[in-house]
mmCIF file of the C-alpha atoms, coordinates in Angstrom:
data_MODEL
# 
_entry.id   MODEL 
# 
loop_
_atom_site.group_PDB 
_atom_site.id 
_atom_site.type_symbol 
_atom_site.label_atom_id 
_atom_site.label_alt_id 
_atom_site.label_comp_id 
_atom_site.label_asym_id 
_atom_site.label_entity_id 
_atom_site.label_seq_id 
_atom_site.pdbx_PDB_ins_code 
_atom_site.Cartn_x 
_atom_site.Cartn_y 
_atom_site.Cartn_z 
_atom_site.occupancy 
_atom_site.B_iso_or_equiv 
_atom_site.pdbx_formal_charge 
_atom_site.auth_seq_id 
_atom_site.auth_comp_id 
_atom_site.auth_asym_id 
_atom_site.auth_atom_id 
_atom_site.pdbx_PDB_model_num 
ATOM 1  C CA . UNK A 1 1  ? 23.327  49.375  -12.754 1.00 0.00 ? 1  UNK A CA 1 
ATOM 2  C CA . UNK A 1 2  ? 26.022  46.868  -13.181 1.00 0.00 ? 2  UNK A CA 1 
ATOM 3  C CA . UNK A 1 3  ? 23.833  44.458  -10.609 1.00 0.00 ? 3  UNK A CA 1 
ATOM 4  C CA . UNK A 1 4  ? 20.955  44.080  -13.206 1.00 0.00 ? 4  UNK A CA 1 
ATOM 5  C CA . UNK A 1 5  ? 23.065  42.484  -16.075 1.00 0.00 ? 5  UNK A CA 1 
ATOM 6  C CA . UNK A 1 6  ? 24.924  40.159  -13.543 1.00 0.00 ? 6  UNK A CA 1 
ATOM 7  C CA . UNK A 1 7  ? 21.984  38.843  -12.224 1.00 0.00 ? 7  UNK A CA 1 
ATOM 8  C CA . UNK A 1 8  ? 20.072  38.524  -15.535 1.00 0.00 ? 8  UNK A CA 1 
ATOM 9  C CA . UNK A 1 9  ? 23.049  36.684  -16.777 1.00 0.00 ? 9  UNK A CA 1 
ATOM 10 C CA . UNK A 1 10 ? 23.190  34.130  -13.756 1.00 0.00 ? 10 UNK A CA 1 
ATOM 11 C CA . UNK A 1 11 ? 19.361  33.866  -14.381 1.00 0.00 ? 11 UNK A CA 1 
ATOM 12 C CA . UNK A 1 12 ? 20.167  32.689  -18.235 1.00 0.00 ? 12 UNK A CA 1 
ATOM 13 C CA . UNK A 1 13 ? 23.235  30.468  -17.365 1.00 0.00 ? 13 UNK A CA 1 
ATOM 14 C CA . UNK A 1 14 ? 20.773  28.803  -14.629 1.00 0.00 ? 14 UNK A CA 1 
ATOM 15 C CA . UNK A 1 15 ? 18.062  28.549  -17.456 1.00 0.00 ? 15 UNK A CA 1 
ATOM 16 C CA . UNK A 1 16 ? 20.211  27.197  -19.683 1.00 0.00 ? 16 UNK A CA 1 
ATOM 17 C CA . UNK A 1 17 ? 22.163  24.741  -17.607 1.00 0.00 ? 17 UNK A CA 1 
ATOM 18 C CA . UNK A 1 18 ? 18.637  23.367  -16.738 1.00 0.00 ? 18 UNK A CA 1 
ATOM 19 C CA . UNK A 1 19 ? 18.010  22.367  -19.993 1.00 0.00 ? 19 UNK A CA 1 
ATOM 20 C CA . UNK A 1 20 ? 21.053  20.905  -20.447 1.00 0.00 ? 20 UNK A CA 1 
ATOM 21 C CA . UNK A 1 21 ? 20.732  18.009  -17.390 1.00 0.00 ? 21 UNK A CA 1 
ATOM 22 C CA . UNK A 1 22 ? 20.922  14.277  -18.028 1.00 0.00 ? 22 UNK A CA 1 
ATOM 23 C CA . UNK A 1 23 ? 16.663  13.563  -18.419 1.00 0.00 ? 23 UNK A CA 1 
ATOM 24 C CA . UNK A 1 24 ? 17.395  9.869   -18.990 1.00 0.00 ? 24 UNK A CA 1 
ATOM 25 C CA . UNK A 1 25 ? 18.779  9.110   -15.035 1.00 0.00 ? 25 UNK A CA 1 
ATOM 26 C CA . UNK A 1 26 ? 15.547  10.248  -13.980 1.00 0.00 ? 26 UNK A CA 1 
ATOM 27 C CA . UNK A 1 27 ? 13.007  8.824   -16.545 1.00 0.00 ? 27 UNK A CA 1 
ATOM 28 C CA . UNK A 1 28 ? 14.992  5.464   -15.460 1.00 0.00 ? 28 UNK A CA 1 
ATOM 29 C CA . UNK A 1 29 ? 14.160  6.422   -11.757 1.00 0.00 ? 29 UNK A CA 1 
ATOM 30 C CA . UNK A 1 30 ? 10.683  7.434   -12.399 1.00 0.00 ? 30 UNK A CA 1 
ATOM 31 C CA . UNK A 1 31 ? 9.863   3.816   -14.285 1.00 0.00 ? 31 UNK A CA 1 
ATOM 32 C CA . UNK A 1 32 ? 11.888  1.837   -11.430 1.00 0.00 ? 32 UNK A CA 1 
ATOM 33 C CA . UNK A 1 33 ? 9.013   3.941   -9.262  1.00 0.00 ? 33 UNK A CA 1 
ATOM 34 C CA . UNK A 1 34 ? 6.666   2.653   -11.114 1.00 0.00 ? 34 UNK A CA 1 
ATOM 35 C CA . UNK A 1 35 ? 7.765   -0.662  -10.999 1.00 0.00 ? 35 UNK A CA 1 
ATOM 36 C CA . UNK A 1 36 ? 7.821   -0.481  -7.370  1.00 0.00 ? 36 UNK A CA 1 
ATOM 37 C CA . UNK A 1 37 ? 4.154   1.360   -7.046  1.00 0.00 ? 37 UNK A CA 1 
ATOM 38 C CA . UNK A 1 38 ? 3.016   -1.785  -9.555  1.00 0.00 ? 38 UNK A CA 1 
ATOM 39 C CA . UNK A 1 39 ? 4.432   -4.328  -7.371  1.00 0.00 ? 39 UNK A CA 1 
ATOM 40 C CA . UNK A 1 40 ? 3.213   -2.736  -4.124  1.00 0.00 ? 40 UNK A CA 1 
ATOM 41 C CA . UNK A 1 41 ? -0.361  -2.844  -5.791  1.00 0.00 ? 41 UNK A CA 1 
ATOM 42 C CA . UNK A 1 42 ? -0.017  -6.157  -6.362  1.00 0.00 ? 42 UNK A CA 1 
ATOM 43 C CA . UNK A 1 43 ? 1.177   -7.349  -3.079  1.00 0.00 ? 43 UNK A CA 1 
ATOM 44 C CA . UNK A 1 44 ? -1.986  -5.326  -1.611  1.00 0.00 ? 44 UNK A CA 1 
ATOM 45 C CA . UNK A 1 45 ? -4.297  -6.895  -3.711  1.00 0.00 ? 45 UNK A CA 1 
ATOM 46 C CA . UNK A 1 46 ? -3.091  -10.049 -2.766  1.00 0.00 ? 46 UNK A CA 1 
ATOM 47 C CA . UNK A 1 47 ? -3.614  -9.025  0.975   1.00 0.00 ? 47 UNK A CA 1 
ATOM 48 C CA . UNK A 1 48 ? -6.727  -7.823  0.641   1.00 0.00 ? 48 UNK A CA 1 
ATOM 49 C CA . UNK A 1 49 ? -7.578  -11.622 -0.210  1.00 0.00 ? 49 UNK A CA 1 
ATOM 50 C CA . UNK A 1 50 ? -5.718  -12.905 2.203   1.00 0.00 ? 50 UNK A CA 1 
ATOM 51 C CA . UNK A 1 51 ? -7.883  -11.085 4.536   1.00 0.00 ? 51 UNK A CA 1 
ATOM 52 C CA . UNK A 1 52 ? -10.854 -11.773 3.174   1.00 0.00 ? 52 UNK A CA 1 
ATOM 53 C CA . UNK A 1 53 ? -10.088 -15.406 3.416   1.00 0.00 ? 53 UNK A CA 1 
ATOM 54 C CA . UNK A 1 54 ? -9.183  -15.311 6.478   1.00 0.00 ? 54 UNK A CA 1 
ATOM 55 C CA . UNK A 1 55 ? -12.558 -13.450 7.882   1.00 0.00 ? 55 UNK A CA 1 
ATOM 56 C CA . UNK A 1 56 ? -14.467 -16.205 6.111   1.00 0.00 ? 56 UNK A CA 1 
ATOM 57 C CA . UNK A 1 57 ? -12.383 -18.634 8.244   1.00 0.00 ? 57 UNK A CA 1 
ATOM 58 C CA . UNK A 1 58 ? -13.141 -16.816 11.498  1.00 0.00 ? 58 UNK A CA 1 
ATOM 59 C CA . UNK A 1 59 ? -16.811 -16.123 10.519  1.00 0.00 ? 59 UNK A CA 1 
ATOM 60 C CA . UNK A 1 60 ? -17.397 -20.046 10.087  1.00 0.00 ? 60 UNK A CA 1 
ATOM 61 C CA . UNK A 1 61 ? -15.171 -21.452 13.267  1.00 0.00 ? 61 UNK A CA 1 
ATOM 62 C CA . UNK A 1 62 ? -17.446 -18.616 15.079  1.00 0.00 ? 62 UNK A CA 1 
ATOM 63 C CA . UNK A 1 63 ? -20.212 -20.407 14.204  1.00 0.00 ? 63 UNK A CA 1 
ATOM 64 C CA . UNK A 1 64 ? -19.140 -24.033 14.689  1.00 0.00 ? 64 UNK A CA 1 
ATOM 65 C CA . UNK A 1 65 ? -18.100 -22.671 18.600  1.00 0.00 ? 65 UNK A CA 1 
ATOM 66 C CA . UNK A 1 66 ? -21.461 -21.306 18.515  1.00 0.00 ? 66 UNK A CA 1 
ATOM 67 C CA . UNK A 1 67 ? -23.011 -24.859 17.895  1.00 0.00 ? 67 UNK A CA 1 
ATOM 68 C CA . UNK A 1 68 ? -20.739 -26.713 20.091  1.00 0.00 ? 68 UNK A CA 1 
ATOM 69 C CA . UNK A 1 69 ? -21.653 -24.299 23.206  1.00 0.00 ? 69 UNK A CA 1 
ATOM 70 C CA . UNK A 1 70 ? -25.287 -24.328 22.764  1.00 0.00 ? 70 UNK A CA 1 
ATOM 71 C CA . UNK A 1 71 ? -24.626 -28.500 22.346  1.00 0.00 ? 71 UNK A CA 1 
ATOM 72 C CA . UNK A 1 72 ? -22.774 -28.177 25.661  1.00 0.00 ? 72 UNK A CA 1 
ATOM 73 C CA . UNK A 1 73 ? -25.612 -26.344 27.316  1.00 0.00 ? 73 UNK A CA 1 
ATOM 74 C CA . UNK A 1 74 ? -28.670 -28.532 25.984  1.00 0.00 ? 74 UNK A CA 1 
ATOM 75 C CA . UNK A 1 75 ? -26.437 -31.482 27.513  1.00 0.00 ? 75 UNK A CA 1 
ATOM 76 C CA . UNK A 1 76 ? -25.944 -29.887 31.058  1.00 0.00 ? 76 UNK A CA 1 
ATOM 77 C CA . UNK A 1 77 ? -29.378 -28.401 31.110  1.00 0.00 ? 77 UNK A CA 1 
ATOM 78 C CA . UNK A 1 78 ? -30.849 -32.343 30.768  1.00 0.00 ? 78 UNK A CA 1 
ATOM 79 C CA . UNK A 1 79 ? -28.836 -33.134 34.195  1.00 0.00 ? 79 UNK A CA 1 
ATOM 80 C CA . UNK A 1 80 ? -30.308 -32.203 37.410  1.00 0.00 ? 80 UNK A CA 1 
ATOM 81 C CA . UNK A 1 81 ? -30.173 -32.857 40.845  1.00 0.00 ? 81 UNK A CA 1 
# 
């Protein structure tokens, strides 16, 4: 019988203690999170035109090798033996 009490007691004490921690250590680590998420965001955004950029680049130097190969092979087609 003795075992109830003690471990409702340790139960309360844990409850209690609980409510007692320091909230503001991790509100400051949840907004430096944040921060960090924010930032993260940002930098991916950034990417993301970056790569888009980029693929616009590629797309058009595609096509100018495209042109210059076809202007190659109209100029060794005119040559014969």
């Amino acid at each position: 019988m003795k075992i109830r009490p003690m471990a409702l007691a340790a139960v309360v004490s844990s409850v209690l203690l609980m409510g007692c921690t320091n909230t503001t250590a991790l509100q400051q680590s949840v907004n430096d999170l944040s921060a960090k998420v924010d930032a993260l965001s940002n930098d991916v955004s950034m990417m993301k035109n970056d790569v888009s950029e980029t693929k616009n680049t590629s797309g058009m130097a595609y096509d100018e090798a495209k042109r210059a190969n076809k202007r190659i092979d109209n100029m060794a087609q005119s040559y014969t033996k």
